[in-house]
Structure formats: C-alpha cells, structure tokens
C-alpha positions as CSV (number, residue, x, y, z in Angstrom):
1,X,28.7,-23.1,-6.9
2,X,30.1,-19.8,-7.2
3,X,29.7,-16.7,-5.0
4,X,26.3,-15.3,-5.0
5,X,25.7,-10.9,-5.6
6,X,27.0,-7.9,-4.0
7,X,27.0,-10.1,-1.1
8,X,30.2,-11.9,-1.4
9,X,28.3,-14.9,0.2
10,X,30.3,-18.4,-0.3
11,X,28.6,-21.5,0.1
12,X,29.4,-23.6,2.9
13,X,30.5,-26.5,0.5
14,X,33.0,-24.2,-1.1
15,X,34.0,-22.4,2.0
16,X,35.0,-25.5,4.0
17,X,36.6,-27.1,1.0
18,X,39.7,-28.6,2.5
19,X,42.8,-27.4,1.8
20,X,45.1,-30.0,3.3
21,X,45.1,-33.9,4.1
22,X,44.6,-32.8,7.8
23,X,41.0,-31.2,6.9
24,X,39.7,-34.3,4.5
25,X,37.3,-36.6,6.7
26,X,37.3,-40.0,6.8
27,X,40.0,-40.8,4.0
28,X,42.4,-42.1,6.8
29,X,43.7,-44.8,4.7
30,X,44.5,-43.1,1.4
31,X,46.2,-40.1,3.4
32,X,48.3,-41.9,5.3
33,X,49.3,-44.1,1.9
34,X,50.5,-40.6,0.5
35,X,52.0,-39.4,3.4
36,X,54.3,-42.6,3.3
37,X,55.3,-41.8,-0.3
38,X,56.3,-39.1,0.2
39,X,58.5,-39.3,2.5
40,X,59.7,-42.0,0.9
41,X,60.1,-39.8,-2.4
42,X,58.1,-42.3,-4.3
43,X,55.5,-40.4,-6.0
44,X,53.9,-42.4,-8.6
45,X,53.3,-40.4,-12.4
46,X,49.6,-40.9,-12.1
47,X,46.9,-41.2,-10.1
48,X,43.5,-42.1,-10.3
49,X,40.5,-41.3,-7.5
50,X,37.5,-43.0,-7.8
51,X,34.2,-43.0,-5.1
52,X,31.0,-41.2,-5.0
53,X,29.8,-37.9,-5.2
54,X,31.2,-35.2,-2.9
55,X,33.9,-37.7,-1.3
56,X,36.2,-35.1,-2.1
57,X,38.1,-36.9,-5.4
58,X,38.4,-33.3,-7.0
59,X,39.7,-31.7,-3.7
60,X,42.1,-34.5,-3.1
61,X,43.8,-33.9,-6.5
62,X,43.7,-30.1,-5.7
63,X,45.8,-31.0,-2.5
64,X,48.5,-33.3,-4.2
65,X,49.2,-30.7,-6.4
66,X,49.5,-28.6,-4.2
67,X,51.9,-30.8,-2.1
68,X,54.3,-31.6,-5.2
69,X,54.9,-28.2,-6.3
70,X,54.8,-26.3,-2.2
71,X,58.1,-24.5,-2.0
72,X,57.4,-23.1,1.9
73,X,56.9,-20.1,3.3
74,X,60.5,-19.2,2.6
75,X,60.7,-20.5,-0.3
76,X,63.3,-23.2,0.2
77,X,60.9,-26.2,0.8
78,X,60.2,-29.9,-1.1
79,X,57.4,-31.7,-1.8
80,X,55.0,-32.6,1.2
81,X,52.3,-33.8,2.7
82,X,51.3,-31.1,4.2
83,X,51.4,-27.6,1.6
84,X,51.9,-24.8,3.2
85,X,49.5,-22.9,1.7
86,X,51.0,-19.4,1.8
87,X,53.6,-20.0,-0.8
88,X,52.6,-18.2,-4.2
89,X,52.2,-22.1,-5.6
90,X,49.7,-22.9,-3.1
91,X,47.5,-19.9,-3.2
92,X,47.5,-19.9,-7.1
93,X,46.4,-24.0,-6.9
94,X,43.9,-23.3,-4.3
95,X,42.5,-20.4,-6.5
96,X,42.2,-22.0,-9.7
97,X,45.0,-19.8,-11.3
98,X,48.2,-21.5,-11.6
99,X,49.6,-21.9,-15.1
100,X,51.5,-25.4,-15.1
101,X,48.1,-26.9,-12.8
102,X,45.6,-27.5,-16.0
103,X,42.2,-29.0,-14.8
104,X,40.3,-30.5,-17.7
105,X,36.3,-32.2,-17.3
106,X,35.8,-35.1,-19.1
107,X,32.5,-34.6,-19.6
108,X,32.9,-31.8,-22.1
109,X,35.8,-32.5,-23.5
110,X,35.1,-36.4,-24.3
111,X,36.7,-36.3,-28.2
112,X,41.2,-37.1,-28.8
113,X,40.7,-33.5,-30.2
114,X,40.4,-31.8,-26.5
115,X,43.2,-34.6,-25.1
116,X,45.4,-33.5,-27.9
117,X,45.1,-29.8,-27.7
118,X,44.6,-29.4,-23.8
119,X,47.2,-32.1,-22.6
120,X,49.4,-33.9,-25.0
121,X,50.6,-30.6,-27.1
122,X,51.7,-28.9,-23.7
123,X,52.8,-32.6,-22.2
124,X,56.5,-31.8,-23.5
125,X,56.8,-28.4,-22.5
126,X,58.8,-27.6,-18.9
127,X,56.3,-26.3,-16.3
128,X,56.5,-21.9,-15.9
129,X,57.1,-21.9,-12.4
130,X,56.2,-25.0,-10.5
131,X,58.4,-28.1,-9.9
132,X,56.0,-30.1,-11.8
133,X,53.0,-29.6,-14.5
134,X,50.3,-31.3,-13.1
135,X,46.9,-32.4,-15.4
136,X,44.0,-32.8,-13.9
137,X,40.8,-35.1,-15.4
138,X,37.7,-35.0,-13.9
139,X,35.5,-37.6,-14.4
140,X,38.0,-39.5,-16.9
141,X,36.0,-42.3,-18.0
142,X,33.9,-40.1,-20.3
143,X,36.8,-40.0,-22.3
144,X,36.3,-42.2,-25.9
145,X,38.0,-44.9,-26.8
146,X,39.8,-42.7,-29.3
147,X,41.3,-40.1,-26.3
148,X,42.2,-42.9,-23.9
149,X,44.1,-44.5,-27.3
150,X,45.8,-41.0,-27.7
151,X,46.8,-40.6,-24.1
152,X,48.3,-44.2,-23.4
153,X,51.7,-43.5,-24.8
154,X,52.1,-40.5,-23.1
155,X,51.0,-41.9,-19.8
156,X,53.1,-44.7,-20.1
157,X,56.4,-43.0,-19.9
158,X,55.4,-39.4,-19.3
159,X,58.0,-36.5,-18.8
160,X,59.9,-36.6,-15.3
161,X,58.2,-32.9,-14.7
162,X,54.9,-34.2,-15.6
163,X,51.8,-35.7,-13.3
164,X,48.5,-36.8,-13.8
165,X,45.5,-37.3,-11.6
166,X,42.1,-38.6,-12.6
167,X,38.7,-38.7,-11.0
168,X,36.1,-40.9,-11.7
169,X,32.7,-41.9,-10.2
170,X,32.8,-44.8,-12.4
171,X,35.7,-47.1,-12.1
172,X,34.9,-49.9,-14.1
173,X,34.7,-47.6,-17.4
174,X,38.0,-47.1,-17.2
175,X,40.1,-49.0,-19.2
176,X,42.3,-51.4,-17.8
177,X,45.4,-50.2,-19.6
178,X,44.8,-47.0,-18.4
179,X,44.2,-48.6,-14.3
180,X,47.6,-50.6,-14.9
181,X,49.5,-47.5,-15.1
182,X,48.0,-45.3,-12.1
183,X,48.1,-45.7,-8.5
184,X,44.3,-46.0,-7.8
185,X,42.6,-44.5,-4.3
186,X,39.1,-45.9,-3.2
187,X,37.4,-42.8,-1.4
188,X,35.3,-43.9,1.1
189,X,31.9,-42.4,2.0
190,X,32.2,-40.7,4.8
191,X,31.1,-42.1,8.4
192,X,28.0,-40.9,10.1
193,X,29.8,-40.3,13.0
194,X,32.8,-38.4,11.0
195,X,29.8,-37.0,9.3
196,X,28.0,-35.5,12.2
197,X,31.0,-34.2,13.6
198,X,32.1,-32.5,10.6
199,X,28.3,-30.2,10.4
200,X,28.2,-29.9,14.0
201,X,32.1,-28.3,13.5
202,X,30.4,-26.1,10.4
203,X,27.6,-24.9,11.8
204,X,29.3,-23.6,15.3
205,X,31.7,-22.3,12.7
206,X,28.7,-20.3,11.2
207,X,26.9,-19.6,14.1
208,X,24.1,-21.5,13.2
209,X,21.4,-23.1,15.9
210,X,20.7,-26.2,14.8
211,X,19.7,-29.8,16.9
212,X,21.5,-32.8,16.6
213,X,18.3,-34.7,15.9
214,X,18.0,-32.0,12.6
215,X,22.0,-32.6,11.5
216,X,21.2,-36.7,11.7
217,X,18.5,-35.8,9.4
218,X,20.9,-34.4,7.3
219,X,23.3,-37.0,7.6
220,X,21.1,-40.0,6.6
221,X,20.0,-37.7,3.5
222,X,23.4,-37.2,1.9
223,X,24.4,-41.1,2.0
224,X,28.0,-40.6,2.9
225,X,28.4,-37.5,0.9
226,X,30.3,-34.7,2.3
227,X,29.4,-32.1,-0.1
228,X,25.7,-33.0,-0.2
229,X,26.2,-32.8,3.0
230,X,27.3,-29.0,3.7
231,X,24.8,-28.3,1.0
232,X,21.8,-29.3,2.9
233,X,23.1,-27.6,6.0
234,X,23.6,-24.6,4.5
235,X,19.9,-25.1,3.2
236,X,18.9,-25.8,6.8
237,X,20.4,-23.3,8.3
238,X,18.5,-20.4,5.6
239,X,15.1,-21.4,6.8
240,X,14.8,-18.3,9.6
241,X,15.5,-17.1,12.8
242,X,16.1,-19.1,15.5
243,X,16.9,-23.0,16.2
244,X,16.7,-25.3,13.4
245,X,14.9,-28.8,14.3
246,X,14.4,-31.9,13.1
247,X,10.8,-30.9,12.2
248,X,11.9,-28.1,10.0
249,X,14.8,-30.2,8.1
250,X,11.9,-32.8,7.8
251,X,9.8,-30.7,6.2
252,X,12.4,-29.5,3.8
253,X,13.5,-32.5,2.5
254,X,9.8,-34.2,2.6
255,X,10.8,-36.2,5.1
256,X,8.1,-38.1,7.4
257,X,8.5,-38.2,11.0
258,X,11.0,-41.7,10.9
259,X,9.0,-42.0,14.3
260,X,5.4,-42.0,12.8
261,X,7.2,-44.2,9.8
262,X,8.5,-46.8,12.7
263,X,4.4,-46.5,14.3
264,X,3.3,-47.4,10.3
265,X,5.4,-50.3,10.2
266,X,4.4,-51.3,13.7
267,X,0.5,-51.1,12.6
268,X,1.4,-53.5,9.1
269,X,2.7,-55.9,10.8
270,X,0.1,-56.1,13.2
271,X,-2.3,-56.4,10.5
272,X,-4.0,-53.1,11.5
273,X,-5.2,-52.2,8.2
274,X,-7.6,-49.4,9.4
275,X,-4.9,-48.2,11.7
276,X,-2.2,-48.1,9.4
277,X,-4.6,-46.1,6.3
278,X,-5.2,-43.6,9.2
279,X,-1.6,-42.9,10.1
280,X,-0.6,-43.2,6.3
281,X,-3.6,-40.6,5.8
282,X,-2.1,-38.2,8.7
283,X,1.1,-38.0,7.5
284,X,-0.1,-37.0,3.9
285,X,-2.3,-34.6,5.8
286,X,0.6,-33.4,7.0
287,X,2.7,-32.8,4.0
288,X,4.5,-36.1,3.4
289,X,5.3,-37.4,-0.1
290,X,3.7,-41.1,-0.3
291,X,5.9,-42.1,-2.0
292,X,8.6,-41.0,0.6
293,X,6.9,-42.8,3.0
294,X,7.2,-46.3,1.1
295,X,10.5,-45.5,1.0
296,X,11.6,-44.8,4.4
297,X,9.0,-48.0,5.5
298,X,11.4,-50.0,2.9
299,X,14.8,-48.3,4.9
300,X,13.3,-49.4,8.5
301,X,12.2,-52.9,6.9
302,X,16.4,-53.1,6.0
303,X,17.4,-51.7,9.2
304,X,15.0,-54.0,11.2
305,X,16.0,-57.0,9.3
306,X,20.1,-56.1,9.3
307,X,19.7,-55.7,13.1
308,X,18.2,-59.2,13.0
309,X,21.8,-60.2,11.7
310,X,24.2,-57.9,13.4
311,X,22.4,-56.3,16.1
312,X,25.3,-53.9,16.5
313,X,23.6,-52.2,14.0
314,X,21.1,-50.9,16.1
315,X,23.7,-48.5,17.2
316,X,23.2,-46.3,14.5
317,X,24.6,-42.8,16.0
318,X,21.7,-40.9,13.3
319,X,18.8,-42.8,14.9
320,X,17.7,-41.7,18.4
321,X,18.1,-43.7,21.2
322,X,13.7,-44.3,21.8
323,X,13.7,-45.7,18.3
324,X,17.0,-47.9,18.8
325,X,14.9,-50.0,21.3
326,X,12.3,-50.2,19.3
327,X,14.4,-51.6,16.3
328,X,15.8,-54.2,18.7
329,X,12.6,-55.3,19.8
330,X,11.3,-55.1,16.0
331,X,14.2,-57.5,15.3
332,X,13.9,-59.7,18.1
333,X,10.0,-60.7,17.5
334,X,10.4,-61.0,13.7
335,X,10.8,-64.0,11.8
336,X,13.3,-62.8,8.0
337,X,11.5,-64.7,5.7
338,X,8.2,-62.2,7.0
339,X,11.0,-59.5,7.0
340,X,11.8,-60.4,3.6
341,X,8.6,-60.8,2.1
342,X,7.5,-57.2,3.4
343,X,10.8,-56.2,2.0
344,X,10.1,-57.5,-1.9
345,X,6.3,-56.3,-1.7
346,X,7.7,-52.6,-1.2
347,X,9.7,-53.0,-3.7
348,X,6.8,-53.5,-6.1
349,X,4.8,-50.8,-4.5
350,X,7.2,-47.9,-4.6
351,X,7.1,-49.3,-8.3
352,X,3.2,-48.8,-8.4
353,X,3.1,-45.5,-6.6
354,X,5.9,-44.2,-9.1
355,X,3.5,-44.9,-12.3
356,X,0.3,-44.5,-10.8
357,X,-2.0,-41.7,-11.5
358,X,-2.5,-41.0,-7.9
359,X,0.1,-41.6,-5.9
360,X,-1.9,-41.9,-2.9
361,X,-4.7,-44.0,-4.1
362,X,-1.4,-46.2,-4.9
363,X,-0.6,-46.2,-1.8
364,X,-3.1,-46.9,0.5
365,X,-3.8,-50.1,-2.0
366,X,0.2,-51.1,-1.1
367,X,-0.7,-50.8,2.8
368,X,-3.6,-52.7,2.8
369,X,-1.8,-55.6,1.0
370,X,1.0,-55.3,3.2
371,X,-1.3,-55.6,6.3
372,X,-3.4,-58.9,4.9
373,X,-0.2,-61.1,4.2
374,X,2.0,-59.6,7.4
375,X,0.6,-62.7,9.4
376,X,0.6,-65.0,6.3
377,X,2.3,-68.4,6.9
378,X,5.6,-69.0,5.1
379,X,4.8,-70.9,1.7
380,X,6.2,-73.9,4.1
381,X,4.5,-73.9,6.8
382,X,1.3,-74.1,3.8
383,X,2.7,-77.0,2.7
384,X,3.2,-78.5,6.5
385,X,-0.3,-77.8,7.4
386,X,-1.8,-79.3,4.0
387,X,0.2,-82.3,4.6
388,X,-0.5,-82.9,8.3
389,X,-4.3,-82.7,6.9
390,X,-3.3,-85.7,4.4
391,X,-3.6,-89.7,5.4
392,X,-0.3,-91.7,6.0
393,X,1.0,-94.5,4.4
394,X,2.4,-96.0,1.2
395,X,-0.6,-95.1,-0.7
396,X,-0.7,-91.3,0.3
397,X,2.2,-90.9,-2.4
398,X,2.7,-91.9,-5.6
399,X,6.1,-93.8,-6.5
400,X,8.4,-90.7,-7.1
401,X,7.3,-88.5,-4.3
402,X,5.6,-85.1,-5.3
403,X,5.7,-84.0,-9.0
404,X,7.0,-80.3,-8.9
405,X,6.6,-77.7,-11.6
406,X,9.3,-77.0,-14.3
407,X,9.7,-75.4,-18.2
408,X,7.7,-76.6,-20.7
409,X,9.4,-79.3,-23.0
410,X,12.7,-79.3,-21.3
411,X,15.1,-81.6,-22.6
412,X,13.0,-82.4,-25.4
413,X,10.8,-84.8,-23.6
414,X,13.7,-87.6,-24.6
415,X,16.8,-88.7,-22.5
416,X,19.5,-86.0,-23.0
417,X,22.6,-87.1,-24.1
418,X,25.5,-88.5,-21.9
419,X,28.2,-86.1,-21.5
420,X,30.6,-87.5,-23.1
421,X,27.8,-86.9,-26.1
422,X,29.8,-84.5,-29.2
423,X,28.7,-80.9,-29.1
424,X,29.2,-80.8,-32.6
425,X,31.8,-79.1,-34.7
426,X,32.1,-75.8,-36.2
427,X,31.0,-75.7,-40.6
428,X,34.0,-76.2,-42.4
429,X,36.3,-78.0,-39.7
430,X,34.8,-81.1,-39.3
431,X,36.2,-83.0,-42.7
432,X,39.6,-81.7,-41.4
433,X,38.9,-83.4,-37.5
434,X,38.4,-86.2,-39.4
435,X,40.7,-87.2,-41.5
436,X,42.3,-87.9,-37.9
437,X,40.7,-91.3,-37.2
438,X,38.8,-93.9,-39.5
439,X,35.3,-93.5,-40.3
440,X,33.9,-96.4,-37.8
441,X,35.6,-94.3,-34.8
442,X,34.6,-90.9,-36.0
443,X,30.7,-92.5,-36.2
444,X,31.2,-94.2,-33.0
445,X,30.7,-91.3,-31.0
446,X,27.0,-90.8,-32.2
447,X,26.3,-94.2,-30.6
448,X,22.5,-93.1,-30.9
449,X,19.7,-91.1,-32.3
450,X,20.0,-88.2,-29.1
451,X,23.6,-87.9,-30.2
452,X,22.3,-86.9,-33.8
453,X,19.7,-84.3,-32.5
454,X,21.9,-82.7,-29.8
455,X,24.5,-82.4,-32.9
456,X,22.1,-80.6,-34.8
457,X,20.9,-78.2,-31.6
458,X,24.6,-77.1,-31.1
459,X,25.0,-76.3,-34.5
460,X,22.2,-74.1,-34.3
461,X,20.0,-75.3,-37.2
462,X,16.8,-74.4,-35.7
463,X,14.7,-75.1,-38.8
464,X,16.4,-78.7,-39.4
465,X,15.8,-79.2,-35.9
466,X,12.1,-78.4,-35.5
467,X,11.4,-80.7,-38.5
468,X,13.1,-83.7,-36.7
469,X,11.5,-83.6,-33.4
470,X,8.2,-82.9,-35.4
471,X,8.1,-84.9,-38.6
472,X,10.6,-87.6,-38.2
473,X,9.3,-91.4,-37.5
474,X,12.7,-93.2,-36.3
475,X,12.6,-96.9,-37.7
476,X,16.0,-98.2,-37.6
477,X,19.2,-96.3,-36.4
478,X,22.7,-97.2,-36.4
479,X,26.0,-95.1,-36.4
480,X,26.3,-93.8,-39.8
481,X,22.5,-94.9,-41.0
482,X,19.2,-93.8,-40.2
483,X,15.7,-95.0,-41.6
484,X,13.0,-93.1,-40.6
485,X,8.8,-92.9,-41.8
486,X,7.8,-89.5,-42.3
487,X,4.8,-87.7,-41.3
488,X,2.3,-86.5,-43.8
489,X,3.6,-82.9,-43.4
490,X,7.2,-83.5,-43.6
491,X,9.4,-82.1,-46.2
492,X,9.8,-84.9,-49.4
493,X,13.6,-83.2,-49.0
494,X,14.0,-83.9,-45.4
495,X,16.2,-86.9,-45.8
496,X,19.2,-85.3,-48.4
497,X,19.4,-82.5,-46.5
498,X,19.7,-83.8,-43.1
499,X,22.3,-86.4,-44.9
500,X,24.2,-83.6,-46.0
501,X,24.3,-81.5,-42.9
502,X,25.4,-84.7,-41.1
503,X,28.5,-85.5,-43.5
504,X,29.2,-82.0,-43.4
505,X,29.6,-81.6,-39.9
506,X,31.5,-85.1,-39.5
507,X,33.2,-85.6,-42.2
508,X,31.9,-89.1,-43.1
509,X,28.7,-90.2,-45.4
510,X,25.4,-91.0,-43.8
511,X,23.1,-93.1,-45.3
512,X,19.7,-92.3,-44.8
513,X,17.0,-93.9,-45.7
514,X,13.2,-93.5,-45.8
515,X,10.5,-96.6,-45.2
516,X,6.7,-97.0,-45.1
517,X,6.4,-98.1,-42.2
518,X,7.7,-99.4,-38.9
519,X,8.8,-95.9,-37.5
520,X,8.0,-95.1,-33.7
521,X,6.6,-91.5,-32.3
522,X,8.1,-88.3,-33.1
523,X,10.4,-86.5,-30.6
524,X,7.1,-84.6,-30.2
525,X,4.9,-86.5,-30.0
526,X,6.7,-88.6,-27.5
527,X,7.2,-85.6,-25.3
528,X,3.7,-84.4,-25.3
529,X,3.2,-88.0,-24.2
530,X,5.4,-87.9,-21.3
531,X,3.9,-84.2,-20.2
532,X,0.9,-86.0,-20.2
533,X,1.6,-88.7,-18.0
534,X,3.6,-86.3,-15.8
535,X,0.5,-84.1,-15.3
536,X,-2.1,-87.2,-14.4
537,X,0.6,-88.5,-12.3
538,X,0.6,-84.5,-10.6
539,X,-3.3,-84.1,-10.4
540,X,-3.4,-87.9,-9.1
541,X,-1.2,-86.9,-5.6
542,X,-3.2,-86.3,-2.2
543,X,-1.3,-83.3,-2.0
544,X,-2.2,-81.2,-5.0
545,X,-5.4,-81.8,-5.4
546,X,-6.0,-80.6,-1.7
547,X,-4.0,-77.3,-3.3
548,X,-6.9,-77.1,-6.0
549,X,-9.4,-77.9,-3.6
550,X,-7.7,-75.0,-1.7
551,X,-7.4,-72.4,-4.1
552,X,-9.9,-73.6,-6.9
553,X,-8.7,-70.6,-9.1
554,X,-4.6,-72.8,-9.1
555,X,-3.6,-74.5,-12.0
556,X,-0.8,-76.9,-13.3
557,X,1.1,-75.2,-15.4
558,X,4.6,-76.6,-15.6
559,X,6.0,-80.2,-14.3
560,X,9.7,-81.0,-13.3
561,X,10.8,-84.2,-11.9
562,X,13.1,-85.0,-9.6
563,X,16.2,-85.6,-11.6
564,X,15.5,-82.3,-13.2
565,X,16.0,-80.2,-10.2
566,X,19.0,-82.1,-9.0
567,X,20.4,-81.5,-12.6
568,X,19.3,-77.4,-12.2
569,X,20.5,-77.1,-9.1
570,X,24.2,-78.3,-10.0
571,X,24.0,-76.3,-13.1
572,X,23.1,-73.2,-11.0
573,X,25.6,-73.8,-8.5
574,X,28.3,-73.2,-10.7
575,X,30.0,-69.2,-10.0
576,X,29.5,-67.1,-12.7
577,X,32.4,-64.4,-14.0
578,X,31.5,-61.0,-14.8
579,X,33.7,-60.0,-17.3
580,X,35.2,-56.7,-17.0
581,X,33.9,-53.8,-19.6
582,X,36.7,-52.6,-21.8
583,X,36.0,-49.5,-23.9
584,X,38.9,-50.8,-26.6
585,X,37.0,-53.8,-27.3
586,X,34.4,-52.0,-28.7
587,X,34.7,-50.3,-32.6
C-alpha cells in the first residue's frame, strides 16, 4: 500500500515496517542464526524465506541486504547484524532505490525470459556501489520449470559479489535442487502475546484509544499475521472519535459476541433447541453473519476440546478471563467423542450454509440437528444397550460372532492367494524369466486355479478377467492344464486366448482344454453364493435383527467377516510416504 493524497498519510503496515532484526517480532530463532554468521563471516550465497502471509519474509530480505552492504555512519564499517541505517546504502535499500539491490516478483515474471533479462544478464557484472549485488525473488516458486532450469547453474557457483534471497509462501513448490543450495528460514507466525504487544506498542505510537479486549479481537483475526495485523488496527482505529471497543472491532469484522457464541454452544449442548434458535435469531438481529457464527461455534468446539487435552490451553492471553472458566468447565463435563461429533456435524453445516439459498434458513436447520443428537449415545454405548437387551448363552450367537459390513465382492468371493502367490510378470519379459528354470518349476508356482486368476488381475486384463470369474466352469486343473465347461454365454474363443495370454506371461505352453460337463460354479457364481450365506447368517443374529426392529428403515448392505477386518486393518496400518512434488518431473 502506498501513501494515500495530499495527505502524505502512510499506513501503519508500512510505517512500522521494521528496519532491523531488533524491530522483527517473534523470529528469535532465525535472528539469532544470522547474527551468528555473521560474526562468524559465514554468509551463505543464498537464502530462501518461507512462512505465511505478513510474517515479514519480504522485510527480512530487505534487512539482510541491508546488513551485507552497511558501510556505517562513517563509512568505514562491515557487514552486520545490525545496519546502521544512515549510511547512503541503507537509506537507498530501505527506499526501494538502490541500484545493485534488484527486487523481482515471481508472480509476474514466471517465464526464463524475465530470469534471463532481470538476473542472469546482470549476474556477471560487479555491483555500482555496494559490497555486494543482492537479487531479491518474491514469491519464487511461481517460477516455471524452465526459469528454475535457467537459474540452477548460476546459483550453484554464483559470483563472490553476488547474493540471492527468495521468499515463498509455498515451500514444497520449490524444487529440491533449488532448496539444496539455499540456507532455508521457517518464519514463524507470530505469538498472540508478541502479537498484542506489538499493536498495543502501535497504537500508543499513534495515539489511538483502543481496549485490550478490541486489539485481542484483532489478534485472533489475523492468525499470526503481523501485517494483517497493523492492517486491521489501522482499520480500527478509523472508525471515529473516541475509544475503540471490542464491540466496534466486532462489528467491523462481522464478528459475533465470542460470549453470546460460548451461551449458543452452551444451549446445543443442553439440547435447548428453542433456546439456542432464539439466541442464533438475536445475534442475526443484531448484525452477525450466520455463517460466522457456525464458524466461531466450530473455533470454541476446537478450543473446548484442545483444552480437554492440554488444559494449559485455556490460557489463551486473547480470551478473557470470564470465558477461560467457562472453557475449563466446558472441558471438564464433556465427553471427546460428543466433542467430536459436534465438531464433524459443523463441518457439514458451514458446508450447507455456504451453498444454501438462505443462509439463515441453513442455519437454524444445522442448530436444531446439533441440539437433537448433543445428548445422543456414542454408536457404542447403542450397541451396549441392544445387547444388554439380548438373552445369554451359546445360542444368543451364531458360530463366528457378529457378521459386520464390508465391500461388495471383495476378494472375489474365493480364497485369495497365499503370498508367496506370483504377481505376474510384465508383457514381453516373461519368456526371458524363464528360460531361467525348467518348465515343471516355472508352472510350479501356479500350484492352483487362484494363482491363474490373480496372474491375470495383476496384469490388468480386465476383460479376460471378467469372462473367467463369469463364464468359466473349472473341471480339472493342474499346473500347466486347465479343463473347464463353459457357460452358454461364454466366448467359443475363450480357451486360445486365455492359453495364449498364459504362455505369454510365463513363458511355458498351457494346455487347455474344454469338456461337456463336470465343471463346478463360476467364480461368480460361487461368490454370490457365499454373499448369500453371509447375509442369512447376518439377518439370523439376535443382534441385528433387534437393529431392524430398531430402526425398521436400516438395511444390510455390505458384509465383512472377521478375517477380513484383521486382514484391512494390517493393510491400513502400514505408514504411507508422501512423495515430495518436483516441478522438473513434470514436461
């Protein structure tokens, strides 16, 4: 933002910009990791800032520069920590004006074309005037994958006069041979307390009235941004004459009373479903965004159940004291899987109320869901109850315990494979493989029929595969020969081309054969079978049916068995690794 009119007025973000390492808030870490550099005359040839908005990335980078190429106030001094900022260097960074400090954003200037002509044609030239020529790149990882290409070299093995410093709000778009070769800061948002104090400092500075209650407003808005920060105080502090409270920062960001917000959530979880419309109706009466109020329910529903955790989080320094108690209590009397189910049924309504035609309509609808299920028993304690209700003894369950619910067809219906099963070879290599060992060993591993169809799944024949399970009568099966009765619908080619496939996937002949009769059910067939059986055996247990007798509009609609959800939950305990995005990879 730039200076408005005749006035000469300069906004408060601009105007408290810091100038040295001593004014940034909150970046102990990375300042004290520079100073120590140096001093140590070990400045690294590039440097890359990442964090979010208004952490002061930009401003940082300003500041190094300045601190490379300070010469004093008598012009005899070297590189520091702390710029002068009287020198003609310093004054000519912090303006914007120096010749050899060349700022370029990323954002426009995404192409090699604006690397080439704003950095690399200039890279070999000795700075004017400064100890060292010092590039700037705002949000880098716009950059293509053709610019970061044509900037590698050069940052490799730059000139000995020449620096570089990026910014990024976006970290992981940054190539990793571009990280390798930077020394990378994490900016940290900024504390609420270091946050309070830095306002409180501003507004003093300004001679602005304004309550502490109205700056922790203003804290909790900007979400540990500094600049968002100054910018709503110097919004704030433009609404008129006189003190500035919490009401009137409320009503400026659309705020509702957090207070009233803590009394909604109170009335929800009390079930109070006429109470809680009428406060929900008040504060919309009163100017407040329903869809803002979903949102700050959803922010006391995290706070209430992080409190639950780590009750020293109650001592949030931006929530007053009155509502602190009332969080701990809040925390104390609630159970998290209540806390959690509130939590994921906001969720879905600030999803509602933001597609709905009327927002409010939307959200009375949410409340009054929220305050019918508040005192709803844990899907658990359902299950306790129901089954305290059921007769003991061995007859009360079937063999096998309780059936529970699964994906449709999984596995096949049929026994999957051992693992020592093949996963089948890739087209094309599998004569190769096996040429390695005689044919009765390569056919040995395909000791039976499920070996053959889970060699065709992981070759990915779909088609093939669907007419197998389908139409596909096994008769007699032996490692290298299969007889099979077809169905009336299968293919009169079925048996060459599956005979084909095979020997070109294992490198040995298969002999298969097709009979009249003798051949038992279809992979199908034999799995619509077993989902039969599975569902009379589910519909047949005490249990269930007292769940349909329950809730008569329930039905069945998946099965799993026991060894299935041993077998899932092993699978899913495995970690999974994220593999890191690099722009190169891509054409």
């Amino acid at each position: 933002m730039s200076e408005t009119g005749e006035s000469g007025y300069q906004v408060l973000a601009r105007k408290y910009r810091p100038q040295s390492f001593a004014d940034l808030v909150g970046q102990d870490a990375m300042v004290r990791t520079l100073k120590n550099a140096f001093a140590a005359d070990r400045i690294a040839q590039a440097f890359i800032m990442t964090g979010i908005r208004g952490t002061g990335k930009t401003t940082t980078a300003r500041i190094i520069a300045k601190g490379m190429n300070c010469i004093g106030p008598d012009g005899s001094g070297g590189p520091t920590t702390e710029p002068c900022g009287t020198c003609e260097h310093c004054r000519a960074i912090a303006e914007g004006r120096h010749v050899d400090v060349l700022e370029m954003d990323a954002a426009s200037n995404t192409g090699v074309d604006d690397i080439r002509n704003q950095v690399l044609d200039s890279v070999a030239y000795a700075p004017s005037s400064a100890r060292y020529k010092v590039y700037i790149v705002d949000e880098v990882h716009m950059l293509s994958k053709s610019a970061f290409n044509a900037l590698l070299k050069t940052l490799e093995e730059p000139p000995a006069h020449v620096k570089f410093i990026f910014a990024t709000t976006e970290i992981r778009k940054v190539p990793v041979t571009v990280l390798s070769r930077c020394q990378r800061f994490d900016l940290r948002r900024i504390e609420p307390e270091d946050m309070l104090a830095m306002l409180r400092r501003i507004a003093d500075a300004e001679g602005g009235a304004i309550t502490d209650a109205a700056l922790a407003l203003l804290v909790r808005a900007s979400e540990g941004s500094a600049r968002d920060a100054q910018s709503l105080l110097d919004q704030a502090l433009s609404q008129g004459a006189g003190e500035t409270d919490a009401e009137a920062v409320r009503a400026m960001l659309g705020l509702a009373d957090r207070g009233r917000i803590v009394d909604l959530f109170d009335l929800v979880l009390k079930g109070d479903a006429a109470g809680a419309l009428a406060e929900l109706s008040a504060q919309y009466a009163d100017g407040a965004d329903p869809l803002a109020v979903l949102r700050d329910l959803a922010e006391v529903c995290h706070w209430v159940s992080v409190i639950r955790i780590t009750p020293e989080a109650a001592d949030d320094p931006t929530v007053p004291p009155d509502e602190r108690d009332r969080g701990r209590t809040m925390a104390a009397a609630l159970a998290m899987p209540v806390l959690s189910r509130l939590w994921q049924m906001l969720l879905k309504a600030l999803e509602e109320v933001a597609t709905a035609p009327n927002s409010m309509m939307a959200a009375e609808m949410a409340i009054i869901r929220l305050t019918h299920v508040a005192d709803m028993p844990p899907p658990g304690e359902l299950v306790r109850r129901l089954t305290s209700s059921q007769p003991s003894g061995p007859s009360a369950t079937p063999q096998g315990g309780a059936p529970t619910q699964s994906s449709p067809g999984e596995h096949g219906g049929y026994a999957p494979p051992p693992p020592s099963a093949p996963r089948g070879t890739p087209p094309g290599r599998g004569p190769v493989a096996a040429l390695k060992v005689s044919p009765e060993e390569a056919l040995a591993r395909f000791a039976s029929f499920d070996h053959v169809v889970e060699l065709i799944r992981s070759n990915r024949e779909v088609s093939l595969l669907i007419e197998v399970e389908t139409t596909l009568r096994l008769a007699r099966y032996a490692p290298g020969r299969i007889e099979f009765e077809p169905t009336a619908d299968a293919a009169t080619d079925l048996a060459q081309r599956l005979s084909a496939r095979l020997q070109g996937w294992t490198g040995n002949r298969w002999a298969i054969t097709v009979v009249n009769s003798g051949g038992a059910p279809t992979i199908a067939e034999a799995r619509d079978e077993t989902a039969m059986a599975l569902r009379e055996t589910a519909l047949a247990h005490p249990l269930v049916q007292s769940v349909l007798e329950s809730f008569p509009q329930a039905r069945i609609i998946d099965i799993r068995t026991p060894e299935q959800i041993t077998a899932e939950a092993a699978a899913e305990a495995l970690p999974e690794v994220e593999e890191e995005w690099d722009p190169f990879e891509e054409d």
